[in-house]
Structure formats: C-alpha cells, structure tokens
C-alpha positions as a Markdown table, in Angstrom:
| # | Residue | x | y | z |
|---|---|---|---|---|
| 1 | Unk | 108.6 | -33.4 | 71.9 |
| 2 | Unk | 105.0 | -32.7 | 70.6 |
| 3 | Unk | 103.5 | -35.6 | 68.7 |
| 4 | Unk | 103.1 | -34.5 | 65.5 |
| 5 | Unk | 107.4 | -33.5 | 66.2 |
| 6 | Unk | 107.7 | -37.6 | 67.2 |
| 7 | Unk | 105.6 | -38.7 | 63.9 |
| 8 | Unk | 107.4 | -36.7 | 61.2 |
| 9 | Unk | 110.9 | -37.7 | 62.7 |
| 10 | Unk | 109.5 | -41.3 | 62.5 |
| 11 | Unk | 108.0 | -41.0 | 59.3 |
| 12 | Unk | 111.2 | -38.8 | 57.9 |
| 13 | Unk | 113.7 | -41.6 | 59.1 |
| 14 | Unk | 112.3 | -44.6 | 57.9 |
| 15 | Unk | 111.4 | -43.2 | 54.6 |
| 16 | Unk | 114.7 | -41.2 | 53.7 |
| 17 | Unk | 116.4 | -44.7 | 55.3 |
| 18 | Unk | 114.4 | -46.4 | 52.5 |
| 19 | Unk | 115.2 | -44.2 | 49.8 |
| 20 | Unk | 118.9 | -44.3 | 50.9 |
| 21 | Unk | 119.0 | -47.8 | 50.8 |
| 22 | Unk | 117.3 | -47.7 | 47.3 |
| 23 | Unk | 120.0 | -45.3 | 46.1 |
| 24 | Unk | 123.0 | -48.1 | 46.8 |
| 25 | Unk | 120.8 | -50.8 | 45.0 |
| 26 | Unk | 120.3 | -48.5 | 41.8 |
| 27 | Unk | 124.7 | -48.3 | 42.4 |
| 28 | Unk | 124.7 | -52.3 | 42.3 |
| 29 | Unk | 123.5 | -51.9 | 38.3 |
| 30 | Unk | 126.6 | -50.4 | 38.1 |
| 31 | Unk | 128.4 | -53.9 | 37.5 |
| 32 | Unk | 129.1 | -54.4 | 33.5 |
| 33 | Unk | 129.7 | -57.8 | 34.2 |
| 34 | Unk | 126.2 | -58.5 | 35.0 |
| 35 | Unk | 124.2 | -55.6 | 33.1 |
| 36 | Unk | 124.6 | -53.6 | 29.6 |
| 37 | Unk | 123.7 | -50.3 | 29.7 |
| 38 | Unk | 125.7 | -46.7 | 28.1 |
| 39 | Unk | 125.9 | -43.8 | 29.2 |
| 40 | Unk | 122.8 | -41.9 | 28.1 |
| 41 | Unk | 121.0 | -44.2 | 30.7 |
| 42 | Unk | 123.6 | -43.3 | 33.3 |
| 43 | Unk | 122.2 | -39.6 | 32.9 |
| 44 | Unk | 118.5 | -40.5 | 32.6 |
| 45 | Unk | 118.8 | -42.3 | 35.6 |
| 46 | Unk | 120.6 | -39.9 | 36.9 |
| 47 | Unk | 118.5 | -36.7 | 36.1 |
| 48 | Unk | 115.5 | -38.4 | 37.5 |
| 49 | Unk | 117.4 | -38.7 | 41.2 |
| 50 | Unk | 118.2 | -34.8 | 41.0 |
| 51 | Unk | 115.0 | -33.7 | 39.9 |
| 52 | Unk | 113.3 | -35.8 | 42.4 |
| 53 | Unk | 115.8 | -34.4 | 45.0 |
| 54 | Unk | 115.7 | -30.7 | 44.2 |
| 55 | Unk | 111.5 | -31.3 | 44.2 |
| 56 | Unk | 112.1 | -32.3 | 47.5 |
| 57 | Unk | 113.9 | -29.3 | 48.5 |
| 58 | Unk | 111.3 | -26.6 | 46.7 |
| 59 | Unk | 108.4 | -28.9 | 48.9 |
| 60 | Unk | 110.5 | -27.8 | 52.6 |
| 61 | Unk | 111.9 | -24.4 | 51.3 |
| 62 | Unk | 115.6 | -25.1 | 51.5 |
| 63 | Unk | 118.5 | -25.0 | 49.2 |
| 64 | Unk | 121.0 | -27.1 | 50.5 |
| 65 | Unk | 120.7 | -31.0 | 51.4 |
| 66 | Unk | 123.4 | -32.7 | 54.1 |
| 67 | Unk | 124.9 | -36.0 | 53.0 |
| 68 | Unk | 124.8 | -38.7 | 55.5 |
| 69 | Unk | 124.8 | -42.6 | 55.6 |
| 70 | Unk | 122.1 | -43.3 | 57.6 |
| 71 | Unk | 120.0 | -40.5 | 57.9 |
| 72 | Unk | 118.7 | -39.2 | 61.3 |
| 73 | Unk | 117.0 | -36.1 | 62.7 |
C-alpha cells in the first residue's frame, strides 16, 4: 500500500469514526425528559446532516453512501 493509500485510510477512519460517534450524541438530544425542542428543529437539524452528507458525496463523485457502525476501509 503506497503512503499516501496508508494516510487517507488513517485520516478517513478516524475522522468518519468521529463524525459517527457525533451522529449518536446529536440522537442522545433525542430524550424529552431532559431537553424541549419541536419538530421544526428536528428538520433543521436534520437538513444540515444531509446537506453536509450529500456535499460530501459531490467532493468524491459518488451517489450512493454504505451504512456501517464503525466505519472502515
């Protein structure tokens, strides 16, 4: 594996691991006991992930995005 091949894999884990892990905390504000918030925030927050995502997508010329838990190349 070249090394710029070993320091995007790197790079792309870690960070798409961080986002991930971002993602389930920004879930955790879905608890009404403990926050108050409707649902035009819900789609704010919402739209902001999918735009961000499909900006992503445009950047490395694909369509499509896999789903995973942890994410690895």
């Amino acid at each position: 594996m070249s090394e710029k091949r070993m320091k995007f894999v790197k790079l792309a884990e870690a960070r798409t691991q961080a986002a991930l892990e971002a993602i389930r905390k920004i879930g955790n504000l879905s608890n009404r006991r403990a926050y108050e918030f409707d649902d035009g925030d819900v789609k704010k927050m919402i739209k902001a992930l999918r735009d961000a995502t499909s900006d992503i997508e445009r950047k490395f010329g694909s369509t499509s995005a896999a789903e995973k838990d942890v994410f690895k190349l």
